[in-house]
Z-matrix of the N, CA and C atoms (Angstrom, degrees):
N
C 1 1.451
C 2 1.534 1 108.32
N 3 1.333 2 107.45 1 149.60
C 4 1.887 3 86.32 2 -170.02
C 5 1.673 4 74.15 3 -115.99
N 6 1.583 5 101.86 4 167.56
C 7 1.296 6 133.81 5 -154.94
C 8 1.566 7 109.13 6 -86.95
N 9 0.953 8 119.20 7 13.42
C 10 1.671 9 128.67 8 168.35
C 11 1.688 10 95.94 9 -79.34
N 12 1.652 11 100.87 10 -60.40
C 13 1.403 12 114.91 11 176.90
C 14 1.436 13 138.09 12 -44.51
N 15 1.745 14 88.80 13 -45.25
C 16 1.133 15 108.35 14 167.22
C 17 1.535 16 135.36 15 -51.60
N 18 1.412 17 95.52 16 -33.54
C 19 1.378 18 122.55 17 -169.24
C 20 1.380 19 102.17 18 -59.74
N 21 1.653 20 95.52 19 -81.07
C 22 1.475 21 113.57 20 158.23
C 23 1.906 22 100.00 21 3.34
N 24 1.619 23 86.38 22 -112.37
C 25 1.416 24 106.95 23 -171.99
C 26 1.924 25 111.93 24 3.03
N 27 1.772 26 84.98 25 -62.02
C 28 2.037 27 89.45 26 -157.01
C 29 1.682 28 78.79 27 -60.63
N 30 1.083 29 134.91 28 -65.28
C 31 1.448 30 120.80 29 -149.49
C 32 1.657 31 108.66 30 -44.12
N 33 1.334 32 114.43 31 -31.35
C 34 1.566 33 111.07 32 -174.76
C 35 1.762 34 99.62 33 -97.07
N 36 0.870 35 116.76 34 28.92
C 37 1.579 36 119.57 35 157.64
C 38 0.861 37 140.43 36 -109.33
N 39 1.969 38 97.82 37 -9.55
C 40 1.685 39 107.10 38 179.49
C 41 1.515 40 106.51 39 135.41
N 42 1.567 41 120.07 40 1.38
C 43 1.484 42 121.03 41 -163.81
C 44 1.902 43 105.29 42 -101.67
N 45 0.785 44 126.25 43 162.88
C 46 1.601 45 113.40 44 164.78
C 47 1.388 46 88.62 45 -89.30
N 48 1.536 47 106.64 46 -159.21
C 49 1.371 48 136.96 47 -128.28
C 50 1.931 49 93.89 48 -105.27
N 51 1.812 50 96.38 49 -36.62
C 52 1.219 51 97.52 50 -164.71
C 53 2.012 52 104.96 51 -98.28
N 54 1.227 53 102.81 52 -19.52
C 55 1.275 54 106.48 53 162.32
C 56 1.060 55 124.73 54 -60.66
N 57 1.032 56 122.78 55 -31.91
C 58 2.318 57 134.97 56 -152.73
C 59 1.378 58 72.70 57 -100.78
N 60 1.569 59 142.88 58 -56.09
C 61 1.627 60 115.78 59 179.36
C 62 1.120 61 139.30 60 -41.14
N 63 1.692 62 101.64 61 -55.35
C 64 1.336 63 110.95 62 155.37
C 65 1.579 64 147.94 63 -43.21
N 66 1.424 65 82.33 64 -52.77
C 67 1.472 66 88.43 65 160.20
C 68 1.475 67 130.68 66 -52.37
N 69 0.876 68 122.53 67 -59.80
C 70 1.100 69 148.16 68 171.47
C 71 1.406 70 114.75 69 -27.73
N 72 1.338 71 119.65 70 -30.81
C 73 1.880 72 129.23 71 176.02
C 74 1.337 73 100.43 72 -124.05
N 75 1.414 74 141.97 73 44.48
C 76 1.443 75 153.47 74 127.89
C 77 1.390 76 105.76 75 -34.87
N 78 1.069 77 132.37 76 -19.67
C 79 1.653 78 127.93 77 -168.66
C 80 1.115 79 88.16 78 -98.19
N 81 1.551 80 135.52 79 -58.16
C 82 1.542 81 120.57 80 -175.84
C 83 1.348 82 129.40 81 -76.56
N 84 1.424 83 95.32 82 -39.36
C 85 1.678 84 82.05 83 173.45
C 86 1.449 85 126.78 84 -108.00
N 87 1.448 86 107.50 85 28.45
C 88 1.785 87 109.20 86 149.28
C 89 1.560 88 88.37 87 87.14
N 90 1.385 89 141.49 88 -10.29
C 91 1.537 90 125.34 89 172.59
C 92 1.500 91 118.64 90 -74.44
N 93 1.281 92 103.82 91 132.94
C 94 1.613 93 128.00 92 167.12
C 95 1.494 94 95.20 93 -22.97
N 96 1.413 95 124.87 94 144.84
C 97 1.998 96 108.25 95 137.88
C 98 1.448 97 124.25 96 -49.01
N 99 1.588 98 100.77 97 -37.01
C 100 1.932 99 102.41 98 176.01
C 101 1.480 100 97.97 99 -54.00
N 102 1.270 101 119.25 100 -93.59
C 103 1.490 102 130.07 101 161.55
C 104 1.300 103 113.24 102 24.10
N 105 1.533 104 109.46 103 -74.33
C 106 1.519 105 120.91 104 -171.71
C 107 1.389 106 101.54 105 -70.75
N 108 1.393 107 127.96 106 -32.96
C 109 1.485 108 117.93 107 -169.83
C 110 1.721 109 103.24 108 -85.91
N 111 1.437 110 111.84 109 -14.91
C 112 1.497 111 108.55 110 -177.60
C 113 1.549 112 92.56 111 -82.02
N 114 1.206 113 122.87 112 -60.38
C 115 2.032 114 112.80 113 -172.38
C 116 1.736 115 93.13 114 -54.64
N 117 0.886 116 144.99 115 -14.69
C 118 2.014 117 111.61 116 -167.47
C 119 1.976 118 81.52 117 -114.31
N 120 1.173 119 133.34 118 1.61
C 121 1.059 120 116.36 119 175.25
C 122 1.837 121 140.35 120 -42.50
N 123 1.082 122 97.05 121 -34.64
C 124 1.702 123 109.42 122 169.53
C 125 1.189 124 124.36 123 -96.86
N 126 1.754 125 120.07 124 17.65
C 127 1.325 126 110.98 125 -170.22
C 128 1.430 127 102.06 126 -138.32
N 129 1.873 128 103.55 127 52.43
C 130 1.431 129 114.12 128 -166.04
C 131 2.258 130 80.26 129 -89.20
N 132 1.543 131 120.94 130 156.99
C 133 0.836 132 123.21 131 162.02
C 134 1.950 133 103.56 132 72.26
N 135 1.119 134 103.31 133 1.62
C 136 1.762 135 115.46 134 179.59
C 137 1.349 136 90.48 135 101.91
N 138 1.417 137 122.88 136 -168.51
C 139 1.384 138 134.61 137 155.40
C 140 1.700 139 110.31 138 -78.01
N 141 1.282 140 83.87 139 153.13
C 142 1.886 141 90.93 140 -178.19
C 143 2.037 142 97.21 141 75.99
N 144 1.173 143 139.85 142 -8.34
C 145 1.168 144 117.03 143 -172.35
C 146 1.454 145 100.93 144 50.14
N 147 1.991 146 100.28 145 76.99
C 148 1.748 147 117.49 146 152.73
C 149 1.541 148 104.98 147 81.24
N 150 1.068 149 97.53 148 -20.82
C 151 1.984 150 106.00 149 171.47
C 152 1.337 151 122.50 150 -54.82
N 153 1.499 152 100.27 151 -54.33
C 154 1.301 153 105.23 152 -171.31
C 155 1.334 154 120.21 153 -131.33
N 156 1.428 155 138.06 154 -136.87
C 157 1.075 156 117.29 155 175.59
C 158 1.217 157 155.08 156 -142.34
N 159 1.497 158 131.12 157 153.61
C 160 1.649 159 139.63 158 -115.80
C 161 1.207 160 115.07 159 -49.39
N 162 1.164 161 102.39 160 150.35
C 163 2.061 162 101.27 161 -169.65
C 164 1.123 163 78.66 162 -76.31
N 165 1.431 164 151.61 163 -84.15
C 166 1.498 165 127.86 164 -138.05
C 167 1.184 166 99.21 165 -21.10
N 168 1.309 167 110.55 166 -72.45
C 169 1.698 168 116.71 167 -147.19
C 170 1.739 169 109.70 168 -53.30
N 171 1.733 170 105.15 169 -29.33
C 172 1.595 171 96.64 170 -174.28
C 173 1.341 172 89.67 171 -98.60
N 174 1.245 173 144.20 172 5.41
C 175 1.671 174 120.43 173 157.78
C 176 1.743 175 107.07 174 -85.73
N 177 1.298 176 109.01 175 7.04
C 178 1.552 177 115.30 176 171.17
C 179 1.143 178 93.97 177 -90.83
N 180 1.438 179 146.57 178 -42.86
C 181 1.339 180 146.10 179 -129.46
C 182 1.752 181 91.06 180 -111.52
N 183 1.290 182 120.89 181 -44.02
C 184 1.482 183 104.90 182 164.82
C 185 1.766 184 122.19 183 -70.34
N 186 1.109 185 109.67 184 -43.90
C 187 1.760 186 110.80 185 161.12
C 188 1.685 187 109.60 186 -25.91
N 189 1.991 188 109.26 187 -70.23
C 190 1.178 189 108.54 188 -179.58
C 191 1.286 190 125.89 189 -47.07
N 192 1.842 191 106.41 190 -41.37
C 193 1.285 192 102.16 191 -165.25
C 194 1.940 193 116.81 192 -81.74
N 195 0.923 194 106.37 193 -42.34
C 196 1.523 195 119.72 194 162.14
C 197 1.765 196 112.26 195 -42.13
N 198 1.471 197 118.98 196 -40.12
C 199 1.617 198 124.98 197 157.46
C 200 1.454 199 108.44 198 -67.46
N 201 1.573 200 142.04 199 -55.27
C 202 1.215 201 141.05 200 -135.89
C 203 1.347 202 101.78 201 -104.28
N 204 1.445 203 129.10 202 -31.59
C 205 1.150 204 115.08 203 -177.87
C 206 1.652 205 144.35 204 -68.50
N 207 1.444 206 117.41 205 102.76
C 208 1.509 207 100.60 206 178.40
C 209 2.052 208 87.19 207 138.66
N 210 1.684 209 102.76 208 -17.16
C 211 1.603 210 114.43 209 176.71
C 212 1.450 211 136.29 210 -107.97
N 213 1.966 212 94.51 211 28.61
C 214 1.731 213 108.58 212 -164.15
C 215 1.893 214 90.81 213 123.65
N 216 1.552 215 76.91 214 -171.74
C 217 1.434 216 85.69 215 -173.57
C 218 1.428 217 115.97 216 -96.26
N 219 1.200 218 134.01 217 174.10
C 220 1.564 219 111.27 218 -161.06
C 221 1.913 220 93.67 219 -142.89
N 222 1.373 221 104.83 220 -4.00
C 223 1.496 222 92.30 221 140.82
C 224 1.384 223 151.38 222 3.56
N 225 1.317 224 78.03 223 -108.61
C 226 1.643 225 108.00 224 178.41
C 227 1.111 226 110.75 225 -61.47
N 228 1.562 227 132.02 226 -39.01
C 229 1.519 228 131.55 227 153.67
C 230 0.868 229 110.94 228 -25.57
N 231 1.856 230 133.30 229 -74.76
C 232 1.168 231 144.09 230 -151.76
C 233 1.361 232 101.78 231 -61.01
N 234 1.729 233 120.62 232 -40.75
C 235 1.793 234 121.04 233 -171.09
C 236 1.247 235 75.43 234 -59.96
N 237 1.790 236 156.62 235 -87.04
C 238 1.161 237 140.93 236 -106.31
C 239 1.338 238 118.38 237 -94.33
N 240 1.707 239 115.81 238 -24.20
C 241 0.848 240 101.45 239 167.43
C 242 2.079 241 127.13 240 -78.11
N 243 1.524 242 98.64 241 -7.43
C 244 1.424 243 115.19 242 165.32
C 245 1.357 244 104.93 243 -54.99
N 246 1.951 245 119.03 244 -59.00
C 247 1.265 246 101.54 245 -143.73
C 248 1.129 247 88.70 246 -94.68
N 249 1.306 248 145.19 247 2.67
C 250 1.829 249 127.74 248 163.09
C 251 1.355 250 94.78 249 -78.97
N 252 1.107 251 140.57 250 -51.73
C 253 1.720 252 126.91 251 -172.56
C 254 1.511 253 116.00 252 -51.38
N 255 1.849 254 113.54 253 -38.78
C 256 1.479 255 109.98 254 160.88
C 257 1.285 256 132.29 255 -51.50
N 258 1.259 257 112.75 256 -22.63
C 259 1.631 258 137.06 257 -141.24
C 260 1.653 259 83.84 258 -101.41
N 261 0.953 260 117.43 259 -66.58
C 262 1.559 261 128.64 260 -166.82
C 263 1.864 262 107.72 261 -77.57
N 264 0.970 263 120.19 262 -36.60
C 265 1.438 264 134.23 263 171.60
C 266 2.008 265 131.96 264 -73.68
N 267 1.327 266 63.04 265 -63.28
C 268 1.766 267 90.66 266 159.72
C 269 1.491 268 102.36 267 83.16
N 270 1.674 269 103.86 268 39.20
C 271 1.699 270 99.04 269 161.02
C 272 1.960 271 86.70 270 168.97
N 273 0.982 272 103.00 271 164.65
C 274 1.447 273 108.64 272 159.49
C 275 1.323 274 132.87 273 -131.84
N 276 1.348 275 123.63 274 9.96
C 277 1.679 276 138.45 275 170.74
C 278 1.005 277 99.10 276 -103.34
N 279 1.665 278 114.81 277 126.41
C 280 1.447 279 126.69 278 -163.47
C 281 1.085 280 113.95 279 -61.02
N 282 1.857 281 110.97 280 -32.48
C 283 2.001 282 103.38 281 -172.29
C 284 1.499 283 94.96 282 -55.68
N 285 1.905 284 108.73 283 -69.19
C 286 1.880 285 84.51 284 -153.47
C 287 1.510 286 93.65 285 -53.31
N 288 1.223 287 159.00 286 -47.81
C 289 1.774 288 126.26 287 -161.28
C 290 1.231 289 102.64 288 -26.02
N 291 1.374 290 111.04 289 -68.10
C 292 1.742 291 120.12 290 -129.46
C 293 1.820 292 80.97 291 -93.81
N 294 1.329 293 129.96 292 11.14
C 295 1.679 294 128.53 293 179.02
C 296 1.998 295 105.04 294 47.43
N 297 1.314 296 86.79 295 62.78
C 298 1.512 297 79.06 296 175.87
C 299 1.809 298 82.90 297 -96.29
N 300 1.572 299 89.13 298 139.94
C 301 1.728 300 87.61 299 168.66
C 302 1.440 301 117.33 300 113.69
N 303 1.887 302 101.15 301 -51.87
C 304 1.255 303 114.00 302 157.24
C 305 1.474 304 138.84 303 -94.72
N 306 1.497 305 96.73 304 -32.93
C 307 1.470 306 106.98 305 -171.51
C 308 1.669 307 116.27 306 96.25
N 309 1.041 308 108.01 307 -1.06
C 310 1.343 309 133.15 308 176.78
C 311 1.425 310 113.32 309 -78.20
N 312 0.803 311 143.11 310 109.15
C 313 1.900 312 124.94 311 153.53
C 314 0.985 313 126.63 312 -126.10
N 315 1.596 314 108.28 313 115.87
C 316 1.413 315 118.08 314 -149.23
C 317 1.532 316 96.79 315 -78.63
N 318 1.343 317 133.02 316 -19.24
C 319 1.803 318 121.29 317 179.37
C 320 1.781 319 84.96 318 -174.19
N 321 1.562 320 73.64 319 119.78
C 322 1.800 321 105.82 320 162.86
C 323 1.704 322 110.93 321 -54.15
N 324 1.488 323 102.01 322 135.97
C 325 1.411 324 100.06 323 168.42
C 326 1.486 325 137.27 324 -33.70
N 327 1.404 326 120.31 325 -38.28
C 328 0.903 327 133.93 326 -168.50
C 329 1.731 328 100.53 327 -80.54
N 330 1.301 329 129.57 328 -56.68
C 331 1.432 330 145.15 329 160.33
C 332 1.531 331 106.20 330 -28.02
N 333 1.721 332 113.33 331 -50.37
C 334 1.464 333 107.41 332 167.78
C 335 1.634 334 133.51 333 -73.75
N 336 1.177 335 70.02 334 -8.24
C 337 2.259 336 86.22 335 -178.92
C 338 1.806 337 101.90 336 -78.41
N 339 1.237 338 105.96 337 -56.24
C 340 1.608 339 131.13 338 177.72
C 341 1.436 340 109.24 339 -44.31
N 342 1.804 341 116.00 340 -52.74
C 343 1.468 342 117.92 341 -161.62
C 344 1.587 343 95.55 342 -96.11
N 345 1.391 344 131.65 343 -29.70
C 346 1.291 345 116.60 344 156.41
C 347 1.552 346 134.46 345 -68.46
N 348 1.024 347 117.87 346 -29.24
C 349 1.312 348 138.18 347 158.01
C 350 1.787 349 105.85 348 -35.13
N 351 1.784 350 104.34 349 -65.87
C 352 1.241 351 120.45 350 -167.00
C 353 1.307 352 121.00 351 -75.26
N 354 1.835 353 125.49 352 -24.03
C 355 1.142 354 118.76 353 -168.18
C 356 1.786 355 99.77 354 -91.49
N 357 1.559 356 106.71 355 -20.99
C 358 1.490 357 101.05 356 173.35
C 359 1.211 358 131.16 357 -76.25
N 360 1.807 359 120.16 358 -22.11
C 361 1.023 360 119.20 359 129.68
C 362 1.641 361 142.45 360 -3.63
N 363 1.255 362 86.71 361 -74.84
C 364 1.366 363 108.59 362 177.87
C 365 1.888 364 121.79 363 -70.97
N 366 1.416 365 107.63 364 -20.71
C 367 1.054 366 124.01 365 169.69
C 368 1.761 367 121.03 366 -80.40
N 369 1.526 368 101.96 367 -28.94
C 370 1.660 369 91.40 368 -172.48
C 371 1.439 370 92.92 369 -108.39
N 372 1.578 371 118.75 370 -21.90
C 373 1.573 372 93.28 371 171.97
C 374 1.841 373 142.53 372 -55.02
N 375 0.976 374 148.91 373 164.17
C 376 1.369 375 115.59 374 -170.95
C 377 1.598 376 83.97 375 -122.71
């Protein structure tokens, strides 16, 4: 199963958005499944609950950082993997995703699990 899927899956088993990321790269970066579900734990609904923004993206941002640290600065990573997740998403604060406010939703949870999942991929592979 490749790990886009994977992702998927944990989120519909009971995980938020930023956990099922995490999880999901337990093979690389040496975290427990507990582990991974304890770091994305508070960022069920994004951070702030819809305030702010989407756990996918910050269970991408601990993935990166748990890979990047100690190999440069991990910064500027973090802006890029933001502005491809904007780019592909078309926002990164969970309300507008899920269109609280508008009724709009520019990418389903699951779509944000998938495209964060995928652009970090693409980021730690060489």
């Amino acid at each position: 199963m490749d790990r886009k899927q994977m992702a998927v899956d944990l989120k519909h088993s009971g995980c938020n958005c930023a956990q099922a990321v995490v999880a999901a790269f337990t093979d690389l970066t040496g975290m427990t499944t507990e582990e991974a579900f304890a770091a994305g734990a508070a960022f069920g609904t994004g951070m702030g609950c819809l305030k702010a923004t989407c756990g996918a993206l910050i269970g991408a941002g601990i993935v990166l950082g748990k890979l990047s640290y100690g190999s440069g600065p991990v910064p500027p990573k973090a802006r890029q993997l933001l502005t491809e997740f904007e780019k592909q998403c078309g926002a990164t604060i969970c309300g507008d995703l899920k269109g609280a406010g508008t009724g709009k939703v520019l990418c389903p949870c699951d779509d944000c699990v998938r495209n964060a999942v995928a652009i970090l991929e693409r980021m730690i592979t060489p």
